[in-house]
DRENNU-754659 format. One record per residue (C-alpha): x, y, z; residue number from 1. Coordinates in Angstrom, 2 decimals, decimal comma, m for minus. Layout:
BEGIN
[atom [X Y Z] NUM]
...
***
This chain:
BEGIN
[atom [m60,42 54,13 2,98] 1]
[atom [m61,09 50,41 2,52] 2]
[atom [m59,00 48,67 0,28] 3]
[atom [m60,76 45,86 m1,40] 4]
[atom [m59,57 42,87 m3,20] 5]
[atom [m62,67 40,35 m4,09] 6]
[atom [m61,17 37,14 m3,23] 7]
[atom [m60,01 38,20 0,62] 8]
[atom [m63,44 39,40 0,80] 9]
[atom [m64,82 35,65 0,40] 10]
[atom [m62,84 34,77 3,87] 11]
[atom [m61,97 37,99 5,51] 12]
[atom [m63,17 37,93 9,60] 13]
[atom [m65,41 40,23 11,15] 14]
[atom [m64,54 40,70 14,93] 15]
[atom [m61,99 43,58 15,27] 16]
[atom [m62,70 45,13 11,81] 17]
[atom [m65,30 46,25 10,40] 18]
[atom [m65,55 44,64 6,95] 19]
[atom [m68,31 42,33 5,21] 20]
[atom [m67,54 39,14 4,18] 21]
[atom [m69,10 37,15 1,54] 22]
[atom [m70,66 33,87 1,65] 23]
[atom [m70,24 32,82 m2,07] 24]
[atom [m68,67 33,80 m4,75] 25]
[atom [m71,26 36,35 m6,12] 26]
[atom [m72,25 40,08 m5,01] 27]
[atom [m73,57 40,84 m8,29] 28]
[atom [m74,93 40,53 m11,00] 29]
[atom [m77,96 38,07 m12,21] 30]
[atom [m76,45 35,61 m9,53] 31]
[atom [m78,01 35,40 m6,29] 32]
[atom [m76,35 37,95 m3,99] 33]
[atom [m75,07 35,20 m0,98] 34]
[atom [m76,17 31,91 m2,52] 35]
[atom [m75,00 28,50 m0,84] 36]
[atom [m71,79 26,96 m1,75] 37]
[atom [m72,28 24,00 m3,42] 38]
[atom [m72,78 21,46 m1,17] 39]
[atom [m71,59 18,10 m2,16] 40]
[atom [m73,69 15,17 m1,49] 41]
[atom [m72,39 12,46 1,24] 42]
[atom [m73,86 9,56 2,90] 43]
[atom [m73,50 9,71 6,94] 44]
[atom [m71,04 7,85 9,05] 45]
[atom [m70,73 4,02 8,82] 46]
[atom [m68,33 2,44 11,50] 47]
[atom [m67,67 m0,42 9,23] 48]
[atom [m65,23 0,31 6,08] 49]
[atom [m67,02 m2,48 4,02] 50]
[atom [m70,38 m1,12 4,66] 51]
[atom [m68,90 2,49 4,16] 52]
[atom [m67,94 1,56 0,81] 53]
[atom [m71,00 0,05 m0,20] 54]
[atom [m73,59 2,70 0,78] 55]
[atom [m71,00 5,16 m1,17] 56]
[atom [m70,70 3,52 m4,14] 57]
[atom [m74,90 2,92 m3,60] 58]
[atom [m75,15 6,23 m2,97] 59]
[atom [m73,03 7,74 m5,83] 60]
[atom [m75,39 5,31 m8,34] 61]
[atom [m78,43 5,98 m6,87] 62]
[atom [m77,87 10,22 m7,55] 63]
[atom [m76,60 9,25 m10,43] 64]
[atom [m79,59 7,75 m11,92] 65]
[atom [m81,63 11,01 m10,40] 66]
[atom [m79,29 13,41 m12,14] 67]
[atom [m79,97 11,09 m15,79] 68]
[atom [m83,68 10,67 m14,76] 69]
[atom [m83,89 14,73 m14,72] 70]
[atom [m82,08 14,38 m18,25] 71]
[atom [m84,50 12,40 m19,84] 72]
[atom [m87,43 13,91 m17,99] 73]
[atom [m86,39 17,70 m19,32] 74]
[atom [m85,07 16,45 m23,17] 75]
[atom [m88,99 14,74 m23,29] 76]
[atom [m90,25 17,86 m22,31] 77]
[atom [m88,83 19,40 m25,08] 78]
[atom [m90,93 17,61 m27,34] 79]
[atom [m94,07 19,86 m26,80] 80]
[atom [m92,74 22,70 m25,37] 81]
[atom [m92,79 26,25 m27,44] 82]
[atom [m91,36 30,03 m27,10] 83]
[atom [m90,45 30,97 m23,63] 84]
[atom [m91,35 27,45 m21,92] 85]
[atom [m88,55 25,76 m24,28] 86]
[atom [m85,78 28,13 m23,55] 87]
[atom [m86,48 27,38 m20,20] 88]
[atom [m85,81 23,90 m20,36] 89]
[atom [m82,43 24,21 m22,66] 90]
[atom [m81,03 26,41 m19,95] 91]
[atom [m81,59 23,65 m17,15] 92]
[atom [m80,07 21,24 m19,46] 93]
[atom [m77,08 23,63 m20,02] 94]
[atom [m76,69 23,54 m16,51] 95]
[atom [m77,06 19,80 m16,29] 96]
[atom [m74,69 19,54 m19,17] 97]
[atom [m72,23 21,71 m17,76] 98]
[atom [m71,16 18,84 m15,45] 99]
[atom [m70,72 15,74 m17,56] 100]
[atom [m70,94 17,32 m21,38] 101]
[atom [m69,43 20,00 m22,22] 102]
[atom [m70,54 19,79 m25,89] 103]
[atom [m74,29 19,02 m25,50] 104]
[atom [m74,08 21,90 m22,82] 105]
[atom [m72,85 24,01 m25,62] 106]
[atom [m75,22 22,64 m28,36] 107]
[atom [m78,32 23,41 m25,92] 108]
[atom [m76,97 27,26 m24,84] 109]
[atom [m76,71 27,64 m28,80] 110]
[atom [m80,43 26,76 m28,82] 111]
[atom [m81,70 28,81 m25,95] 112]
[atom [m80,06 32,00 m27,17] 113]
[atom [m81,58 31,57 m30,45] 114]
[atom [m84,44 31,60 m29,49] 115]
[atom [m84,39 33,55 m26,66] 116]
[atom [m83,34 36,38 m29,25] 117]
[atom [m86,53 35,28 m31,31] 118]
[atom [m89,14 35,81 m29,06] 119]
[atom [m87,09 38,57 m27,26] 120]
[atom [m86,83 37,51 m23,78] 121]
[atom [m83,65 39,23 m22,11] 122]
[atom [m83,91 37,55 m18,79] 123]
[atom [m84,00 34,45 m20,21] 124]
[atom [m81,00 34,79 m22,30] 125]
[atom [m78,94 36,20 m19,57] 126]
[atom [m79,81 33,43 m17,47] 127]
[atom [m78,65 31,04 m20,36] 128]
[atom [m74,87 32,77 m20,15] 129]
[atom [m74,96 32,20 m16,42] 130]
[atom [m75,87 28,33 m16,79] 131]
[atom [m72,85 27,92 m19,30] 132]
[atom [m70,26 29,37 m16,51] 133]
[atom [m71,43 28,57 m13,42] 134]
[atom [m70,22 25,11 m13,13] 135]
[atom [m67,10 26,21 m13,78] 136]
[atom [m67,84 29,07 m11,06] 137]
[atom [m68,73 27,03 m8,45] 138]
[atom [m65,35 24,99 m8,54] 139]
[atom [m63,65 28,07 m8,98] 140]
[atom [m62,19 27,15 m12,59] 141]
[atom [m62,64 30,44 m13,66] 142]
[atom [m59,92 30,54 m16,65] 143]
[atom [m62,43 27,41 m18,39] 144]
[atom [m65,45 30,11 m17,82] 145]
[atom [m63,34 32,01 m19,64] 146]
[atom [m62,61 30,04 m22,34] 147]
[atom [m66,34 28,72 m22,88] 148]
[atom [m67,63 32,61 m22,77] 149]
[atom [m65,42 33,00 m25,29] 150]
[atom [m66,38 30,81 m27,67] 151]
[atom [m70,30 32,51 m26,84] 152]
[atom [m69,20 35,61 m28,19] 153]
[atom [m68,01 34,16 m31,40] 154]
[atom [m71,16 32,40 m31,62] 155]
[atom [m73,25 35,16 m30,97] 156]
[atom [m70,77 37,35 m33,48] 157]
[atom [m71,21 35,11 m36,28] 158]
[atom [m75,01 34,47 m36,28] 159]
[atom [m75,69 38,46 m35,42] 160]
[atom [m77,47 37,92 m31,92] 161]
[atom [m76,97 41,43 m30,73] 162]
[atom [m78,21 41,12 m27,59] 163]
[atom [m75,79 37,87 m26,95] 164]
[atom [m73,06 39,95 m27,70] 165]
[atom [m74,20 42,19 m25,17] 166]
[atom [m74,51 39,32 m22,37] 167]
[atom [m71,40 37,99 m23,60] 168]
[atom [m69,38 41,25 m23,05] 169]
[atom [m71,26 41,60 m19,36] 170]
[atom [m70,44 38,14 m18,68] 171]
[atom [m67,16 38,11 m19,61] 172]
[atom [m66,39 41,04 m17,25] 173]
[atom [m68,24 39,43 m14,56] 174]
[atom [m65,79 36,88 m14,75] 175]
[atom [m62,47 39,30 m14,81] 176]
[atom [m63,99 40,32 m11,67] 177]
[atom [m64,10 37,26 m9,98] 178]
[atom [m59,79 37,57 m10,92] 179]
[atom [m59,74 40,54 m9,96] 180]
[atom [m58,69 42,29 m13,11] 181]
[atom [m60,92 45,72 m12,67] 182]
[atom [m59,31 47,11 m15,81] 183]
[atom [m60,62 44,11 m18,29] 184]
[atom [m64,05 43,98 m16,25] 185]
[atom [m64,61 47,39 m16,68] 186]
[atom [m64,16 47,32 m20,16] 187]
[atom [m66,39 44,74 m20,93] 188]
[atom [m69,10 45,78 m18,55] 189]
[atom [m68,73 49,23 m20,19] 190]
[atom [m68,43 47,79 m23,86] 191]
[atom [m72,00 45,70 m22,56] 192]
[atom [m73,85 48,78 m21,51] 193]
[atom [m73,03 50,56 m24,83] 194]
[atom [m74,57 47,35 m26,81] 195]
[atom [m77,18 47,55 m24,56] 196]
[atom [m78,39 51,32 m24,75] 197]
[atom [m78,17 51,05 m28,36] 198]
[atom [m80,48 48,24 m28,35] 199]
[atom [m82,73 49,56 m25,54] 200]
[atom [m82,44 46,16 m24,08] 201]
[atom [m82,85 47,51 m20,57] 202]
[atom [m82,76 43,90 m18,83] 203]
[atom [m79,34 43,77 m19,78] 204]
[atom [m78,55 47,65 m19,28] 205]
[atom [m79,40 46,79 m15,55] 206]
[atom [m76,82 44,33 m15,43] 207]
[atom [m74,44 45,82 m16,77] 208]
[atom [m74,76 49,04 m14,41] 209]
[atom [m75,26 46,63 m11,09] 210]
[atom [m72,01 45,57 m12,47] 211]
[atom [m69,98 49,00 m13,28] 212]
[atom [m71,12 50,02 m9,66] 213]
[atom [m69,71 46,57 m7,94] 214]
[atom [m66,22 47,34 m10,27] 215]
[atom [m66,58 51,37 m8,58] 216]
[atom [m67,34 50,03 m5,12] 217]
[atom [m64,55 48,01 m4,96] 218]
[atom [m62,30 50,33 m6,16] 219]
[atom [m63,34 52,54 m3,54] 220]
[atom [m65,11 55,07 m5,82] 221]
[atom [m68,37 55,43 m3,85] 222]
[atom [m70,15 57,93 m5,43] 223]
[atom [m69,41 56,99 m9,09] 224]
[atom [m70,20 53,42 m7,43] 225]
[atom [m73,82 54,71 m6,63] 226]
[atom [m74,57 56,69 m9,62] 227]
[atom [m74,25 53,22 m11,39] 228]
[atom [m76,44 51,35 m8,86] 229]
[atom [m79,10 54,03 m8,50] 230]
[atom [m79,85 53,60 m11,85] 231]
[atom [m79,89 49,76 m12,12] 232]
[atom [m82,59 50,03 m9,33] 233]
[atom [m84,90 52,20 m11,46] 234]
[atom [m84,62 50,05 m14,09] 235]
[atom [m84,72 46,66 m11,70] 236]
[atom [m88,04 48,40 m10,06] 237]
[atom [m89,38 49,16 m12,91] 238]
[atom [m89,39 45,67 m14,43] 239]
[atom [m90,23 43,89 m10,76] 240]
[atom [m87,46 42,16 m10,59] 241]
[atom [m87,54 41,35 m6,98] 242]
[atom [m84,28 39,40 m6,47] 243]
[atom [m81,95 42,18 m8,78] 244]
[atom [m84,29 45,06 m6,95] 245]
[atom [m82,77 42,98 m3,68] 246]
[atom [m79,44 42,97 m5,03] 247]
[atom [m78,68 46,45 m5,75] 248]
[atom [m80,61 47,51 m2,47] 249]
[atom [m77,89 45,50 m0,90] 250]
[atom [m75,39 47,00 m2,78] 251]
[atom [m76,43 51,03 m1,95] 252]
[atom [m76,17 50,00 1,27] 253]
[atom [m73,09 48,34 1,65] 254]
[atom [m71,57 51,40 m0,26] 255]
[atom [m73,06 54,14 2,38] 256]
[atom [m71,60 52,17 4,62] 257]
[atom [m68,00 52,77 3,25] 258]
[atom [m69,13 56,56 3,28] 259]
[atom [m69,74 56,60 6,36] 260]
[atom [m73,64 57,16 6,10] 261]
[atom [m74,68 54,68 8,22] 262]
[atom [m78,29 55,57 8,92] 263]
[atom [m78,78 55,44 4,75] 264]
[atom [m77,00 51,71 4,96] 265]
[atom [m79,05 50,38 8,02] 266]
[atom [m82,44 51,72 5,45] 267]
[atom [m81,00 50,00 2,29] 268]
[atom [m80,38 47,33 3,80] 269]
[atom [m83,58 46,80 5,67] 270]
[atom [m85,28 47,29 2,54] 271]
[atom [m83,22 44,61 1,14] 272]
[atom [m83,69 42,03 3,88] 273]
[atom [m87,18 42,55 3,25] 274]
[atom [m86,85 41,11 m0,07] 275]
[atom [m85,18 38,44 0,90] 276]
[atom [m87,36 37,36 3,69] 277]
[atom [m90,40 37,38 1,26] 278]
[atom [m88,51 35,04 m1,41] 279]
[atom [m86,88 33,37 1,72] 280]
[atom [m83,82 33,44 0,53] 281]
[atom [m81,46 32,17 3,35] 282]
[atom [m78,24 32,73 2,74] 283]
[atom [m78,90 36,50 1,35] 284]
[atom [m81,27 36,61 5,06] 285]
[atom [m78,46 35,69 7,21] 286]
[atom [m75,80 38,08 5,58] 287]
[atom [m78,07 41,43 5,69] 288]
[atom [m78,70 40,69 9,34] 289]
[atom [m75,05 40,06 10,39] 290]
[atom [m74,23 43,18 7,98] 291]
[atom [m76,78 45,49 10,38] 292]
[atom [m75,58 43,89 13,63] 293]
[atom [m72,11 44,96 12,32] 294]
[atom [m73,42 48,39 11,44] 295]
[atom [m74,85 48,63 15,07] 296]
[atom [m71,54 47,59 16,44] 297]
[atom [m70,05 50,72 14,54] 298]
[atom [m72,62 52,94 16,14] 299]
[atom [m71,99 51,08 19,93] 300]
[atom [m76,02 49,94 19,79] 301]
[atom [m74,76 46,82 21,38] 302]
[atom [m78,26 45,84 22,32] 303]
[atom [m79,59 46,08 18,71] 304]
[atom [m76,64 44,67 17,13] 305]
[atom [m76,89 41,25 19,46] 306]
[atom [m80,45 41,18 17,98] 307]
[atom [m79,28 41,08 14,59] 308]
[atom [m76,50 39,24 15,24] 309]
[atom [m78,40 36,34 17,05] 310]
[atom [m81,17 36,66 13,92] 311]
[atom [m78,47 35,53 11,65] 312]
[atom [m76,86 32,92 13,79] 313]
[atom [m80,35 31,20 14,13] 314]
[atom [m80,95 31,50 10,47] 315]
[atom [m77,46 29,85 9,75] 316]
[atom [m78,03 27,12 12,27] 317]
[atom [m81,47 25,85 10,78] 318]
[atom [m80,08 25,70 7,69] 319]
[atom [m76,81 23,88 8,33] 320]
[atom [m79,22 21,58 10,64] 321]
[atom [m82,03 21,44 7,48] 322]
[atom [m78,79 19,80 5,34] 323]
[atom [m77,69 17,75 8,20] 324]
[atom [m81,44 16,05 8,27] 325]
[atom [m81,33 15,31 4,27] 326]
[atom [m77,73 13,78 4,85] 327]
[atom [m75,56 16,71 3,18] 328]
[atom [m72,42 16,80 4,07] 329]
[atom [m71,88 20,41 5,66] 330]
[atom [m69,08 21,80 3,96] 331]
[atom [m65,87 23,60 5,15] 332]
[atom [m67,01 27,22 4,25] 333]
[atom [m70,30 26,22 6,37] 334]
[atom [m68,92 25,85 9,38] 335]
[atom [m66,13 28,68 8,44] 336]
[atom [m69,54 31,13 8,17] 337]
[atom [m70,70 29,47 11,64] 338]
[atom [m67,41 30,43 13,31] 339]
[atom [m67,88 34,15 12,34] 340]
[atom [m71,09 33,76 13,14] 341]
[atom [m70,32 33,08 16,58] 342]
[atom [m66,91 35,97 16,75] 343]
[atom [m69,77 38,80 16,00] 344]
[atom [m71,95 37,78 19,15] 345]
[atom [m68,73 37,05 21,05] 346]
[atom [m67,58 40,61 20,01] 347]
[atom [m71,18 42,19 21,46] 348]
[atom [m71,11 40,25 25,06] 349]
[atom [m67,64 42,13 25,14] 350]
[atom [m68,66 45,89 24,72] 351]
[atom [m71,39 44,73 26,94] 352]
[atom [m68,67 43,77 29,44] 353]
[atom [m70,80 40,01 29,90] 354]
[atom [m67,85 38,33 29,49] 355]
[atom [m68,80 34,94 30,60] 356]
[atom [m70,87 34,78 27,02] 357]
[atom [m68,30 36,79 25,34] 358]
[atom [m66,08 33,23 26,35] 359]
[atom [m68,55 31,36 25,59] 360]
[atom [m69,21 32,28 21,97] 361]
[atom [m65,85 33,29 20,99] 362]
[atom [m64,32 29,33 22,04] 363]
[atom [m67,00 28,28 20,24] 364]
[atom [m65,35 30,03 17,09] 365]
[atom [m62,15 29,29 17,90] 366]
[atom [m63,00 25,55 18,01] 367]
[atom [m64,55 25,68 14,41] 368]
[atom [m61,74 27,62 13,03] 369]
[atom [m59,14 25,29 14,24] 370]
[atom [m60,49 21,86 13,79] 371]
[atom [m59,21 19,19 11,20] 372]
[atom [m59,81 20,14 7,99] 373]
[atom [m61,06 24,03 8,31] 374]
[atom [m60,44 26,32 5,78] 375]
[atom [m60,02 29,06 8,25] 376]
[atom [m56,82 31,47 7,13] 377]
[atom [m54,06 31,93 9,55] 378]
[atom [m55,26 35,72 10,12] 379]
[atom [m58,85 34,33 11,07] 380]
[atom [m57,07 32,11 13,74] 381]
[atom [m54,90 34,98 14,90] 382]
[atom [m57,55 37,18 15,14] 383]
[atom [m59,98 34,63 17,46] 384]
[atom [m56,41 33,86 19,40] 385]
[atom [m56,35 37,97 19,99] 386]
[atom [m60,18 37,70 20,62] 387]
[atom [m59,53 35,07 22,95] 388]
[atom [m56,83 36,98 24,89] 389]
[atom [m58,61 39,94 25,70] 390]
[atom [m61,48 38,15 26,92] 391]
[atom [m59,17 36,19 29,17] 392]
[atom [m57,63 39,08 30,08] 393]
[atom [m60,80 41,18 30,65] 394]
[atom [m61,66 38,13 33,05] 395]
[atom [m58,61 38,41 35,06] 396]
[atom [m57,45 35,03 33,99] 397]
[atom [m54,08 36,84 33,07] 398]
[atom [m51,98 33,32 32,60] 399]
[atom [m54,79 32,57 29,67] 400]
[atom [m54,92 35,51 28,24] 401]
[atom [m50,76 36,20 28,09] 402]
[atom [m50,80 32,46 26,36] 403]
[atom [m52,98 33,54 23,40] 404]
[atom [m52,09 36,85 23,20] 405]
[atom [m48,78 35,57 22,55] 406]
[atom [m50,27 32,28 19,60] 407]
[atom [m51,54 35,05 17,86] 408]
[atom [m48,31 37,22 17,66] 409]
[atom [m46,43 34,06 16,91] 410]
[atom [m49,93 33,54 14,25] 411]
[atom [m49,46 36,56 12,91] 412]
[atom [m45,72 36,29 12,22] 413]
[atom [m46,25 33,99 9,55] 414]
[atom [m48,59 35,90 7,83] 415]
***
């Protein structure tokens, strides 16, 4: 059996074992399955410290007065918006609001949920829950999410929005899974689903079961795991919801993986790729394509797991080089995904006994994972020195190979 815990799955390697990683910090949920990490924005590099300084501080104004230009262009719109329109607009301002003001932010997700409840729009008030915590989500200050989700419920509690209680409870559990606290997400995603089969609010039933079968899954309880995600697909399929259909395609797959069933996974998943290729959604693109190159690995179809392999590596290149062209800085985690990216192929070229591109690829990760300022573990390093060493060693070069055969014992000692 696999043992899971959610935050090593965010950084855990895929060369040697046979494990998915995530890109993000979301596999469920209303979130997108693999979405981007937030890339911060950064101005190129200026050989002159004066001139550095300048075009940053330029730079930091100049996105500054976008970001307040957005503002102003979304409160106008306000003015003659009505119904489903309007709540759309108080839930980009939540997000906006998030960043710099916590209390407009607030003010505004009081607003949507109101009337989200009013003219009975589910998806709309979910969404409104996720732009109140996912600032805090994406710098990983989950115990303020917390907090703020919190102070939701009461809100929702006191004016009688029983729906928002119900997105509150799933929300709230989301984010005990994020800690890792099974127990309290359980309970909430559980106490959610209850509020919403009572209310027959099956928008928010379907989240609340994509969630109960992420808690199962990574407890290792498959098949209670799929009886939760089989019916959040109905549901998800009934209402055309392409990206939560996507989702908990994904997620069926991924869990007949862990059973073993891996003709059912490679089908799930396909299905789910397909999805995401017709939203063209990257991120999610890249990760169901590395997941089936893995899944061929497992089944020694080195030939059709190189495919998907190279698929995914192509897809993460264009869009690290798609950043690099607007001027993005590409961040740590980027080039972290770019490194594993590189171990799966290496790992093919191996079984295929080309060893020459098995070098080739896995240096290439080994570089990444050990230049200034990666964010690679010490059991990713260890793992590409081990890499490293058998390649070597497959290649006769037995003086390489001893050397980092023995940096990754010595690696893996401080571990």
């Amino acid at each position: 059996m696999i043992k899971f815990n959610f935050k090593q799955l965010l950084k855990a390697n895929i060369f040697n074992t046979f494990r998915q990683y995530l890109q993000h910090n979301e596999l469920f949920g209303n979130m997108k399955l693999f979405t981007f990490v937030h890339i911060h924005f950064s101005i190129v590099l200026y050989k002159i410290l004066g001139i550095l300084f300048f075009v940053f501080f330029s730079t930091q104004v100049l996105w500054a007065s976008i970001e307040q230009s957005k503002t102003d262009s979304l409160e106008n719109l306000l003015i003659n918006t009505k119904g489903i329109e309007k709540a759309k607009v108080y839930n980009q301002l939540i997000g906006i609001y998030q960043k710099t003001d916590t209390v407009k932010a607030f003010g505004y997700f009081k607003k949507s949920v109101m009337l989200c409840e009013k003219v009975n729009n589910s998806l709309l008030e979910s969404s409104a829950f996720e732009y109140l915590s996912s600032h805090y989500n994406g710098t990983g200050d989950y115990a303020n999410s917390i907090i703020t989700l919190k102070k939701a419920l009461q809100f929702v509690t006191t004016n009688g929005l029983e729906t928002g209680i119900g997105f509150a409870y799933s929300y709230l559990g989301k984010q005990y899974m994020l800690l890792n606290n099974y127990t309290l997400a359980e309970k909430y995603q559980s106490m959610a689903l209850t509020k919403f089969s009572k209310l027959d609010c099956i928008f928010g039933k379907a989240e609340a079961l994509e969630r109960l079968g992420f808690i199962n899954m990574v407890r290792n309880n498959y098949l209670e795991a799929l009886k939760y995600y089989y019916q959040a697909l109905i549901i998800n399929q009934k209402l055309k919801l392409p990206h939560e259909t996507g989702i908990t395609l994904y997620h069926i797959g991924l869990t007949k993986l862990y059973l073993s069933d891996y003709d059912e996974a490679i089908n799930y998943i396909l299905k789910s790729l397909k999805i995401w290729d017709e939203l063209n959604e990257t991120a999610n693109k890249w990760n169901c394509n590395e997941l089936i190159g893995n899944i061929y690995i497992k089944l020694e179809d080195y030939n059709k797991a190189l495919k998907y392999h190279k698929i995914a590596l192509s897809i993460r290149q264009e869009a690290i080089s798609s950043r690099l062209r607007q001027e993005y800085k590409i961040s740590a985690i980027h080039k972290l995904g770019l490194a594993y990216s590189y171990n799966n192929i290496a790992e093919v070229y191996f079984h295929l006994k080309q060893y020459d591109s098995a070098y080739y690829y896995a240096l290439k990760g080994y570089r990444l994972k050990t230049e200034k300022n990666s964010i690679a573990s010490k059991n990713d390093v260890a793992n590409s020195e081990l890499n490293l060493g058998n390649i070597y060693r497959a290649l006769k070069k037995y003086d390489s190979a001893y050397l980092m055969i023995d940096k990754a014992a010595a690696t893996y000692q401080e571990l």
